[in-house]
PDB file of N, CA, C and O in Angstrom:
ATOM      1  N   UNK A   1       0.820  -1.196   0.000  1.00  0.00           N
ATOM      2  CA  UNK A   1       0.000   0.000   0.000  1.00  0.00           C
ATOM      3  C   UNK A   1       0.859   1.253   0.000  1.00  0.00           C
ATOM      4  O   UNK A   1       0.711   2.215  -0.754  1.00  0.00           O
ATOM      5  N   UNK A   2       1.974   1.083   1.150  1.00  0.00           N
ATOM      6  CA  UNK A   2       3.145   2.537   0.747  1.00  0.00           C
ATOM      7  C   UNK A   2       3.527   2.821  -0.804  1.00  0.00           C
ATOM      8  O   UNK A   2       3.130   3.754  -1.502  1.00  0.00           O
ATOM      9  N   UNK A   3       4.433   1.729  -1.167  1.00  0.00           N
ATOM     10  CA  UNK A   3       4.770   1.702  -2.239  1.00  0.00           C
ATOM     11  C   UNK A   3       3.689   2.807  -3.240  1.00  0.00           C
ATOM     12  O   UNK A   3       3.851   3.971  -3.606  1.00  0.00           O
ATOM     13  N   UNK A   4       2.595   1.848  -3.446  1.00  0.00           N
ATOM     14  CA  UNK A   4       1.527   2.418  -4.630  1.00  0.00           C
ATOM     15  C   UNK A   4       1.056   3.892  -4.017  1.00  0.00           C
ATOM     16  O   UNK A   4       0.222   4.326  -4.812  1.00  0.00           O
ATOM     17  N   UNK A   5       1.213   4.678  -3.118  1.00  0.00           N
ATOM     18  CA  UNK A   5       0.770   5.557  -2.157  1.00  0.00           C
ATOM     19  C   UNK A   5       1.989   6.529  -2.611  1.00  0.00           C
ATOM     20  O   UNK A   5       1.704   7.711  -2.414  1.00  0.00           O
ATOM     21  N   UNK A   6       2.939   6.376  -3.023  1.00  0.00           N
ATOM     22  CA  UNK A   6       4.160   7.008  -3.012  1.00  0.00           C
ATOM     23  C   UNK A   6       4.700   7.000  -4.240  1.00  0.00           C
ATOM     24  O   UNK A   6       5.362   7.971  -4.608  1.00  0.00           O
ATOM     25  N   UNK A   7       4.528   6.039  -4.962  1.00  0.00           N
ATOM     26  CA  UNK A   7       4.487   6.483  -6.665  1.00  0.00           C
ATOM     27  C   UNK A   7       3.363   7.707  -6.624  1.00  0.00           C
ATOM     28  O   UNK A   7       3.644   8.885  -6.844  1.00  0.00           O
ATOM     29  N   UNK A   8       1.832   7.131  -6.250  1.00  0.00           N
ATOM     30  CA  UNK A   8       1.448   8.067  -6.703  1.00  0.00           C
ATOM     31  C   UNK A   8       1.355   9.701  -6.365  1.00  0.00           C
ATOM     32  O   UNK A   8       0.629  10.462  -7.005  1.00  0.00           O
ATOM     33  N   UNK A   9       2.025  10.026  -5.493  1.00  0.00           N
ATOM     34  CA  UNK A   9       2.220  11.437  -5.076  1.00  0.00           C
ATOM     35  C   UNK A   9       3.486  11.469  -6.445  1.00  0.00           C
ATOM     36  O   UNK A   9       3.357  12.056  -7.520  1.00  0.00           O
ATOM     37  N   UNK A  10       4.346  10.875  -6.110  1.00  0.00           N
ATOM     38  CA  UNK A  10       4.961  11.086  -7.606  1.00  0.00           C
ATOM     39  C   UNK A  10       4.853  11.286  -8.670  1.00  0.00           C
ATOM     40  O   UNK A  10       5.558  12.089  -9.281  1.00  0.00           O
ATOM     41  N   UNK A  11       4.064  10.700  -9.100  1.00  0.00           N
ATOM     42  CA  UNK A  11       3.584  11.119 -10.392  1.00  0.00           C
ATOM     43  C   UNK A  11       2.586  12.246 -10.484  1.00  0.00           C
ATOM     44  O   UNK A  11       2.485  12.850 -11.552  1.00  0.00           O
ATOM     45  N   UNK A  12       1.751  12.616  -9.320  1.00  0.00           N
ATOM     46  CA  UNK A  12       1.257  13.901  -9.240  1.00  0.00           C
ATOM     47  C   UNK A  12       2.203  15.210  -9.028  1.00  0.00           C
ATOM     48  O   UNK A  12       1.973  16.389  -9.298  1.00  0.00           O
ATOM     49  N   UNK A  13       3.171  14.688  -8.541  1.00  0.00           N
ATOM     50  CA  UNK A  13       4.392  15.990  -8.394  1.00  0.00           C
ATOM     51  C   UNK A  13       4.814  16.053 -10.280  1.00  0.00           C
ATOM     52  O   UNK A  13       4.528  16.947 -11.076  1.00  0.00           O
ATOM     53  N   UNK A  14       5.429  14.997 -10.482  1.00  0.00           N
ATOM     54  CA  UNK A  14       5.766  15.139 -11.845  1.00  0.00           C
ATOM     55  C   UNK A  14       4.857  15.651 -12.884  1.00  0.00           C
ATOM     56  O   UNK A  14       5.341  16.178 -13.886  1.00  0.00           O
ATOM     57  N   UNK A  15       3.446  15.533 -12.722  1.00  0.00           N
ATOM     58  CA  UNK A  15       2.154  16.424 -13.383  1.00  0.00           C
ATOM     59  C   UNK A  15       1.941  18.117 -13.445  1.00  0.00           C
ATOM     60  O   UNK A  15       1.479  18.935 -14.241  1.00  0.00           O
ATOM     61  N   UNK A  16       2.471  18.118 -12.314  1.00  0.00           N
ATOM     62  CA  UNK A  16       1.975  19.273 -11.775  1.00  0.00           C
ATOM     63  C   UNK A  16       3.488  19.944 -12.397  1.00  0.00           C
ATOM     64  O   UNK A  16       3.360  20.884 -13.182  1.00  0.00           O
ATOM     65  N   UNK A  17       4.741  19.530 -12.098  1.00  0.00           N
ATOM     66  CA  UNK A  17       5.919  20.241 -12.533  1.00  0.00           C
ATOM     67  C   UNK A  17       5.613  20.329 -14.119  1.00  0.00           C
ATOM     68  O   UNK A  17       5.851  21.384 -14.705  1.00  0.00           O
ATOM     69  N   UNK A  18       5.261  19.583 -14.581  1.00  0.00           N
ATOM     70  CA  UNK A  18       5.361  19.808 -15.953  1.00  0.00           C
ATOM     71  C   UNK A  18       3.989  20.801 -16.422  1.00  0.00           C
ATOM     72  O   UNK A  18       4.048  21.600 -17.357  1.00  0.00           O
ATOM     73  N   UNK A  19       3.362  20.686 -15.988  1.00  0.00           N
ATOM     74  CA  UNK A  19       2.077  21.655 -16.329  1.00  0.00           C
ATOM     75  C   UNK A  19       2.844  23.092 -15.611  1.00  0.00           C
ATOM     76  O   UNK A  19       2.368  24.219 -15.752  1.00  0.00           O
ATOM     77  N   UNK A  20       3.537  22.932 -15.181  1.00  0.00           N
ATOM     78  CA  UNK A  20       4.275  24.402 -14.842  1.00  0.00           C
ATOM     79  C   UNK A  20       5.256  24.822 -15.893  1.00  0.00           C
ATOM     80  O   UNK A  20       5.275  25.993 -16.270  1.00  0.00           O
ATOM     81  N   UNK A  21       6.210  23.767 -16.468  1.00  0.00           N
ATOM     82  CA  UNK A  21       6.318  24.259 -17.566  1.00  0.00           C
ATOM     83  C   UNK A  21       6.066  24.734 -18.969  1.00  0.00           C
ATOM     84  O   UNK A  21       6.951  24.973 -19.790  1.00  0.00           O
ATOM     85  N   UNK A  22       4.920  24.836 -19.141  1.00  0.00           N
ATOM     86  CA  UNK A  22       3.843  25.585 -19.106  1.00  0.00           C
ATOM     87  C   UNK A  22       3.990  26.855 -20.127  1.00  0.00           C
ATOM     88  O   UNK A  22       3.550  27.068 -21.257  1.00  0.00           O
ATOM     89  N   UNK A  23       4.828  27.624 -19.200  1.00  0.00           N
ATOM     90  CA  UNK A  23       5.701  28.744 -19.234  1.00  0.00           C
ATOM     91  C   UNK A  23       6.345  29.201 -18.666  1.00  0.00           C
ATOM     92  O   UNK A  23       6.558  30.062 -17.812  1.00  0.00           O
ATOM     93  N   UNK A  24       6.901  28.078 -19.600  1.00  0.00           N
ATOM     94  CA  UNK A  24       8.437  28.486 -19.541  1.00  0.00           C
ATOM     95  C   UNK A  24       8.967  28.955 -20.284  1.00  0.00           C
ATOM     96  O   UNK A  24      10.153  28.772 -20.011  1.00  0.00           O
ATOM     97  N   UNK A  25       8.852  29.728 -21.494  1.00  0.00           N
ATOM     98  CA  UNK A  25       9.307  31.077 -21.779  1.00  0.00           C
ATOM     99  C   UNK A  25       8.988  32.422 -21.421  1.00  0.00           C
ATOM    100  O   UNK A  25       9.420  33.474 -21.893  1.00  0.00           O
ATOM    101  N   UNK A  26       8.183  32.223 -20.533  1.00  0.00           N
ATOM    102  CA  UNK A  26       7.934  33.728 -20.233  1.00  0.00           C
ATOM    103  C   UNK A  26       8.704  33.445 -18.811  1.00  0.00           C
ATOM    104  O   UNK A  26       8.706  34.483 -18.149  1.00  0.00           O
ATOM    105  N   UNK A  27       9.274  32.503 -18.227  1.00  0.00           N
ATOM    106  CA  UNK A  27      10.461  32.792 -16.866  1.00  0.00           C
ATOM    107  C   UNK A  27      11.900  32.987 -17.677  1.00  0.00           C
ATOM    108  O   UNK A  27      12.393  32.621 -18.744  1.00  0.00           O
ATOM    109  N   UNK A  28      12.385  34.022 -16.182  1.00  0.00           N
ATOM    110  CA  UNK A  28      13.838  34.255 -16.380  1.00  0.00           C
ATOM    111  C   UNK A  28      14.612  32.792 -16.424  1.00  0.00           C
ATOM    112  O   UNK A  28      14.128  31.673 -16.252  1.00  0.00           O
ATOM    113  N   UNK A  29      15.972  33.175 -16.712  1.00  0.00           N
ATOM    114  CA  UNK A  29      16.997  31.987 -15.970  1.00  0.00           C
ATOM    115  C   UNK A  29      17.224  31.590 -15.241  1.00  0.00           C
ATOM    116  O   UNK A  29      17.852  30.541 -15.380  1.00  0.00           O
ATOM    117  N   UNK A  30      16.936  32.042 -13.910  1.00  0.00           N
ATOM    118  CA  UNK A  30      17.151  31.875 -12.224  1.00  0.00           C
ATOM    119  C   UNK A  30      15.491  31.273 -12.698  1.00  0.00           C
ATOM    120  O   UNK A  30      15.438  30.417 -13.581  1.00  0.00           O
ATOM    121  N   UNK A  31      14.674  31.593 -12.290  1.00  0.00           N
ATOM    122  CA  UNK A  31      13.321  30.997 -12.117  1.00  0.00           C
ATOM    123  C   UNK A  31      13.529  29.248 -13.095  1.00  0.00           C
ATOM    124  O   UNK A  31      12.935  28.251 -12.685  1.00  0.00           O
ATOM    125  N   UNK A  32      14.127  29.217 -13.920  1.00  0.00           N
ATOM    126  CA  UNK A  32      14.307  27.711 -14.658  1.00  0.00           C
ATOM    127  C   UNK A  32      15.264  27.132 -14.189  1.00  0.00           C
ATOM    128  O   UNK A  32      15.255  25.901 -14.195  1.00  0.00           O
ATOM    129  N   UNK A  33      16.616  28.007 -13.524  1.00  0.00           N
ATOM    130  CA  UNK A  33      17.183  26.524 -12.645  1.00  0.00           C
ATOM    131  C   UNK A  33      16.446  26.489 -11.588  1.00  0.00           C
ATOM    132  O   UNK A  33      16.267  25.322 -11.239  1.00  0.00           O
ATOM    133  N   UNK A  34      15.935  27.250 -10.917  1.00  0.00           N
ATOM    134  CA  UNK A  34      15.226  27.096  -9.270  1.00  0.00           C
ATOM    135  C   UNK A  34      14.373  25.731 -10.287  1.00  0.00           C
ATOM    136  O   UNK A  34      14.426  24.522 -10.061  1.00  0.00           O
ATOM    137  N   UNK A  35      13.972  26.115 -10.895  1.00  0.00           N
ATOM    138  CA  UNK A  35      12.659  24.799 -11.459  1.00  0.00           C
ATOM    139  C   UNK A  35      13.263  23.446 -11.280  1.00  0.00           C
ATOM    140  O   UNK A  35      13.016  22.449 -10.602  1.00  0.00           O
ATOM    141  N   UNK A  36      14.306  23.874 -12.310  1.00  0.00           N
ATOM    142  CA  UNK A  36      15.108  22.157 -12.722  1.00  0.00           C
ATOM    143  C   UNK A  36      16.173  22.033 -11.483  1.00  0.00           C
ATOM    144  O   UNK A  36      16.927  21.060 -11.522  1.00  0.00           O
ATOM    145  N   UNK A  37      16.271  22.797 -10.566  1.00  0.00           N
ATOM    146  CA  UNK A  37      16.984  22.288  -9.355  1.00  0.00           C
ATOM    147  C   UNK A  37      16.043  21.857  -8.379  1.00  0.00           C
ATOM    148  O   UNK A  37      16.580  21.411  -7.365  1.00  0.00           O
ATOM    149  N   UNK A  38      15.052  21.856  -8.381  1.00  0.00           N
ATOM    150  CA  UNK A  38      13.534  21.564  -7.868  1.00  0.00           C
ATOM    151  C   UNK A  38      13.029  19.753  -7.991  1.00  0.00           C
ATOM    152  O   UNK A  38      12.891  18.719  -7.336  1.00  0.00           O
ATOM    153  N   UNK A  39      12.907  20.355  -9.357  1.00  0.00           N
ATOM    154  CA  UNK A  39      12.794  18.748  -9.847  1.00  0.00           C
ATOM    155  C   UNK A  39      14.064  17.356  -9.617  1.00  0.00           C
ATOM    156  O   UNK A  39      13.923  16.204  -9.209  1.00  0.00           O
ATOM    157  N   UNK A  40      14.869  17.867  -9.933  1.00  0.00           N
ATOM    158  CA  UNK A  40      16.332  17.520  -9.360  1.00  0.00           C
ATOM    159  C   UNK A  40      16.368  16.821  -8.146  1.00  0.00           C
ATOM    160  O   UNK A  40      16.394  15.616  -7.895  1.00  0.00           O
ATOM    161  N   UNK A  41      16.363  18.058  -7.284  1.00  0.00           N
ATOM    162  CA  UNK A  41      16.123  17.324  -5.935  1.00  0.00           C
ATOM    163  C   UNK A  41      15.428  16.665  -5.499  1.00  0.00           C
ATOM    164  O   UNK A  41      15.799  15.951  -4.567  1.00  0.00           O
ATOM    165  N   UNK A  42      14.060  16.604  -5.994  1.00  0.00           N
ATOM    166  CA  UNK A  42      13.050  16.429  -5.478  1.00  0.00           C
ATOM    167  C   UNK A  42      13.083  14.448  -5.911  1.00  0.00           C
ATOM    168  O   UNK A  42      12.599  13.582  -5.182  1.00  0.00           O
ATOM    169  N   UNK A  43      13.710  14.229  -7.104  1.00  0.00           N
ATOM    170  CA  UNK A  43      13.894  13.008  -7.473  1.00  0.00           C
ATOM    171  C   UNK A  43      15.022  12.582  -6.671  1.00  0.00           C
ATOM    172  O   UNK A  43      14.791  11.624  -5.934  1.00  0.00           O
ATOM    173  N   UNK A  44      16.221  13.084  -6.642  1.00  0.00           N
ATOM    174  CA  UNK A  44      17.346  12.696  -5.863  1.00  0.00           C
ATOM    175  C   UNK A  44      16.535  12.401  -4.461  1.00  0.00           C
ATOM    176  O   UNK A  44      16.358  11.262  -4.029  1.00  0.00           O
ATOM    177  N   UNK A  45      16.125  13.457  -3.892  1.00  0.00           N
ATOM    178  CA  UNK A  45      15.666  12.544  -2.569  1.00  0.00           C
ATOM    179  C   UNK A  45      14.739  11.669  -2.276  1.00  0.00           C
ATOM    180  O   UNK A  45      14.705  10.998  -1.244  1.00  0.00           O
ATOM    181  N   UNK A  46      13.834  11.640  -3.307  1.00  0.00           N
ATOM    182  CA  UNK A  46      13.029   9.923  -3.008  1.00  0.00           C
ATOM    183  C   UNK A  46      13.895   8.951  -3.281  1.00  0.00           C
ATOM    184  O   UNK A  46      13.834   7.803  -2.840  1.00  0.00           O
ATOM    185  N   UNK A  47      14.821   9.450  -4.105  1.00  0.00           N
ATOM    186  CA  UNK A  47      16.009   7.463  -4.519  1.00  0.00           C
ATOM    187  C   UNK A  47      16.522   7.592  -3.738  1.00  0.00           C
ATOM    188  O   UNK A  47      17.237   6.604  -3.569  1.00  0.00           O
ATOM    189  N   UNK A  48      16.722   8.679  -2.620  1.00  0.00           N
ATOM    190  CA  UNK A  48      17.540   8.515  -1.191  1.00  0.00           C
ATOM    191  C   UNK A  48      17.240   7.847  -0.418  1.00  0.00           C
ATOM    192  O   UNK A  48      17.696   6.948   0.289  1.00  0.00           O
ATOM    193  N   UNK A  49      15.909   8.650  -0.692  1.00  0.00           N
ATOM    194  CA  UNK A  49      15.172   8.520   0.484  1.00  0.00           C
ATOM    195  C   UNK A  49      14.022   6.995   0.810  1.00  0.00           C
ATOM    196  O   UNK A  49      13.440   6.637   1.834  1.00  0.00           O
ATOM    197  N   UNK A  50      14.074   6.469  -0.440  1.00  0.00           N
ATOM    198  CA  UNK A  50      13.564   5.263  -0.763  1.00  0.00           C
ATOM    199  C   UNK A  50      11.836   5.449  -0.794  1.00  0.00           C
ATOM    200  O   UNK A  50      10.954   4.665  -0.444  1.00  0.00           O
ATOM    201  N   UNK A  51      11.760   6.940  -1.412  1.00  0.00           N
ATOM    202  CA  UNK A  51      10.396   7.064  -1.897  1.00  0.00           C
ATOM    203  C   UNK A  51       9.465   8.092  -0.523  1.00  0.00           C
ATOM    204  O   UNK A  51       8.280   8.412  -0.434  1.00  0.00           O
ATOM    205  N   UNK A  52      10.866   8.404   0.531  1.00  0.00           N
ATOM    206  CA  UNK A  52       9.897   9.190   1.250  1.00  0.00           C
ATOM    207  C   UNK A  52       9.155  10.161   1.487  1.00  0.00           C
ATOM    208  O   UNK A  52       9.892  10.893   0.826  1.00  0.00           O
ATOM    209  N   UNK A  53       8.323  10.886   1.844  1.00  0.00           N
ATOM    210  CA  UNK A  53       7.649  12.283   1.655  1.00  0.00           C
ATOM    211  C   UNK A  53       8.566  13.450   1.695  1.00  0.00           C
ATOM    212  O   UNK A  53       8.736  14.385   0.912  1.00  0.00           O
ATOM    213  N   UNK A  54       9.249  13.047   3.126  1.00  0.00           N
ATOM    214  CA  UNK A  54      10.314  14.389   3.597  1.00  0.00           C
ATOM    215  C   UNK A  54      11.368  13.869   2.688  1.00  0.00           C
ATOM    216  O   UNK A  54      11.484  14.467   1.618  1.00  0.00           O
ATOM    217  N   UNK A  55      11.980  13.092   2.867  1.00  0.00           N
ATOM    218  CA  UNK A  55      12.853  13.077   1.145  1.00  0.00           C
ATOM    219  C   UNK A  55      12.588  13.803   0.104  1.00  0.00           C
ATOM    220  O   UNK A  55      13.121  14.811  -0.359  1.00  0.00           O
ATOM    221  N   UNK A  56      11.671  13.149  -0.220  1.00  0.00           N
ATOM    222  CA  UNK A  56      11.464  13.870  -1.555  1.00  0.00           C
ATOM    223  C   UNK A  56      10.554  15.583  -1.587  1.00  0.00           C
ATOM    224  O   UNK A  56      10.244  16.090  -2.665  1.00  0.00           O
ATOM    225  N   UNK A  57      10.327  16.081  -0.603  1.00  0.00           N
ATOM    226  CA  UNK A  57      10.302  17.068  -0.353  1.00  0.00           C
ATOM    227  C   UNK A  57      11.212  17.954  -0.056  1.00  0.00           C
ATOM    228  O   UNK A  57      11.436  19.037  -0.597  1.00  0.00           O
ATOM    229  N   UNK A  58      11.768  17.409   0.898  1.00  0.00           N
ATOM    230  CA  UNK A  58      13.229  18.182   1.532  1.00  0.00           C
ATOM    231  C   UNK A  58      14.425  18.350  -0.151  1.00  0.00           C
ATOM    232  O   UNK A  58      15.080  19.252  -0.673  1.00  0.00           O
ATOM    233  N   UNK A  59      14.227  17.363  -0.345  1.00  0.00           N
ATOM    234  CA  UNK A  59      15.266  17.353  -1.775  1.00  0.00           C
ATOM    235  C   UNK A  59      14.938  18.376  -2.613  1.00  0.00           C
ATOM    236  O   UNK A  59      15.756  19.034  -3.256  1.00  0.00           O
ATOM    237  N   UNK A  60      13.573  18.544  -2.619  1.00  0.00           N
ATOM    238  CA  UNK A  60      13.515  19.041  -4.192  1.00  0.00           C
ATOM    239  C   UNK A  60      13.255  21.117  -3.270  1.00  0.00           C
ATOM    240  O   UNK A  60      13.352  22.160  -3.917  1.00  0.00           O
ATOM    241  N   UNK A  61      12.959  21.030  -1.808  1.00  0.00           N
ATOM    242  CA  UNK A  61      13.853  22.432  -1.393  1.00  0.00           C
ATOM    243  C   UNK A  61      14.451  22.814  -1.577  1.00  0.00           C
ATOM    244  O   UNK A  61      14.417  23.818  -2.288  1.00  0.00           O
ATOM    245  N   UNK A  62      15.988  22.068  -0.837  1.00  0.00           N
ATOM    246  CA  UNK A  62      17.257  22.104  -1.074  1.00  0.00           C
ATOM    247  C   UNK A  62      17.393  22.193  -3.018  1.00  0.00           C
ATOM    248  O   UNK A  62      17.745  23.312  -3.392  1.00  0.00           O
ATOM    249  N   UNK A  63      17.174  21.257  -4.062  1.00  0.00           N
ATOM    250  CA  UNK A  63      17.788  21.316  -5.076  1.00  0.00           C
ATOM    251  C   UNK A  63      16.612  23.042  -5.820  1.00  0.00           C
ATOM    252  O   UNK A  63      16.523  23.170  -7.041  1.00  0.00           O
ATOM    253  N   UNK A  64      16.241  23.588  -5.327  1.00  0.00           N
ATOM    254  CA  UNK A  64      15.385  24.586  -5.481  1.00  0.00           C
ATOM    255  C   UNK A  64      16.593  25.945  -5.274  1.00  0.00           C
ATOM    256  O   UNK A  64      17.266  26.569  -6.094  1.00  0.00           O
ATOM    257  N   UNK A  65      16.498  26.005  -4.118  1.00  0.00           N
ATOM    258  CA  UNK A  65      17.602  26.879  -3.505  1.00  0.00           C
ATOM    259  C   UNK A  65      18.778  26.570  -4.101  1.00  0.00           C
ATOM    260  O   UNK A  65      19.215  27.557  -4.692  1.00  0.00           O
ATOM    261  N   UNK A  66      19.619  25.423  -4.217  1.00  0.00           N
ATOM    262  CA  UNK A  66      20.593  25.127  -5.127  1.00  0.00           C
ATOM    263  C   UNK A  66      20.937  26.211  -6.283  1.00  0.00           C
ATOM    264  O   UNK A  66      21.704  27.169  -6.379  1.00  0.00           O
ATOM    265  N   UNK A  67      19.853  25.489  -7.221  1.00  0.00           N
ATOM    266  CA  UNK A  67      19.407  25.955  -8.654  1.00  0.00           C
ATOM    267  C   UNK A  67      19.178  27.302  -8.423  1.00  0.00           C
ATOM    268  O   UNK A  67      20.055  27.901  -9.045  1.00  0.00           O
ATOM    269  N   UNK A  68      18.419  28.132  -7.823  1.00  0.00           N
ATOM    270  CA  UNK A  68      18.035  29.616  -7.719  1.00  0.00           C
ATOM    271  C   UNK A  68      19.631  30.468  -7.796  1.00  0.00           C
ATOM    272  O   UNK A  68      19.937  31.298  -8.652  1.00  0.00           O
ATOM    273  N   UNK A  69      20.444  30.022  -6.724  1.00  0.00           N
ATOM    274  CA  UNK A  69      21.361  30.577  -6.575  1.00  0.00           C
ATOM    275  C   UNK A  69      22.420  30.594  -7.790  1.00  0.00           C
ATOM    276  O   UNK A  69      23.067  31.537  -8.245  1.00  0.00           O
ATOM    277  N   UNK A  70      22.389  29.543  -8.077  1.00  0.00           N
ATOM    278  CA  UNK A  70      23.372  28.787  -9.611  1.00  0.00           C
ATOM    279  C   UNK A  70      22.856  29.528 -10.323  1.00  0.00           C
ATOM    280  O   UNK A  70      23.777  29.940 -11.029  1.00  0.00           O
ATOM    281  N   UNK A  71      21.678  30.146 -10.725  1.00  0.00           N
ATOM    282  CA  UNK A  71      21.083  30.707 -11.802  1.00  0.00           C
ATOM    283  C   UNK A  71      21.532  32.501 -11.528  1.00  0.00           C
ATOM    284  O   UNK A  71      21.971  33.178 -12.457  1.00  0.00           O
ATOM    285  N   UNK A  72      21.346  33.019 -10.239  1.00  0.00           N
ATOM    286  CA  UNK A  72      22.005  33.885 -10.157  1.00  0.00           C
ATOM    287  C   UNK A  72      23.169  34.746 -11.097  1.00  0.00           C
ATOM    288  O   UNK A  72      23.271  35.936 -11.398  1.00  0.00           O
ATOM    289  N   UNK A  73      23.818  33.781 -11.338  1.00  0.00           N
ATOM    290  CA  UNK A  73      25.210  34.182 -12.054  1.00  0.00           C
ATOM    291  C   UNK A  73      25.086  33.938 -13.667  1.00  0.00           C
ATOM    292  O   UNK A  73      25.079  32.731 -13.911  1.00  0.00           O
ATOM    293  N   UNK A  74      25.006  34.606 -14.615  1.00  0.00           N
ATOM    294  CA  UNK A  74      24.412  34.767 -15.410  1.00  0.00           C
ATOM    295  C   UNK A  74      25.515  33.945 -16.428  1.00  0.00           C
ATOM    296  O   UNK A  74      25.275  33.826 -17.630  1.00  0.00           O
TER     297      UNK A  74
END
């Protein structure tokens, strides 16, 4: 029941990110790595995390903030 419970927030995260890209030409460069450092993380920490909520939440924070800052610098 976890398992199938935890794909599927996954694949609703992955829905929802992509319906955000969307428009994505009308965001800057910082706003598209914050995105793809988002998504990033957010995958890195469920394979960490072995599919967990705060994993894969906490990850895709952190790879958010990452990316924002990286994008900074032009």
């Amino acid at each position: 029941m976890q398992k199938r419970w935890t794909k599927g927030v996954l694949a609703c995260a992955l829905i929802a990110s992509l319906a955000g890209c969307a428009s994505w030409d009308s965001m800057s460069s910082r706003q598209k790595s914050a995105t793809t450092g988002a998504g990033v993380g957010g995958v890195a920490g469920a394979v960490i995390s072995g599919g967990g909520i705060l994993g894969t939440v906490g990850g895709a924070a952190i790879g958010g903030v990452i990316g924002d800052q990286i994008g900074k610098n032009p």
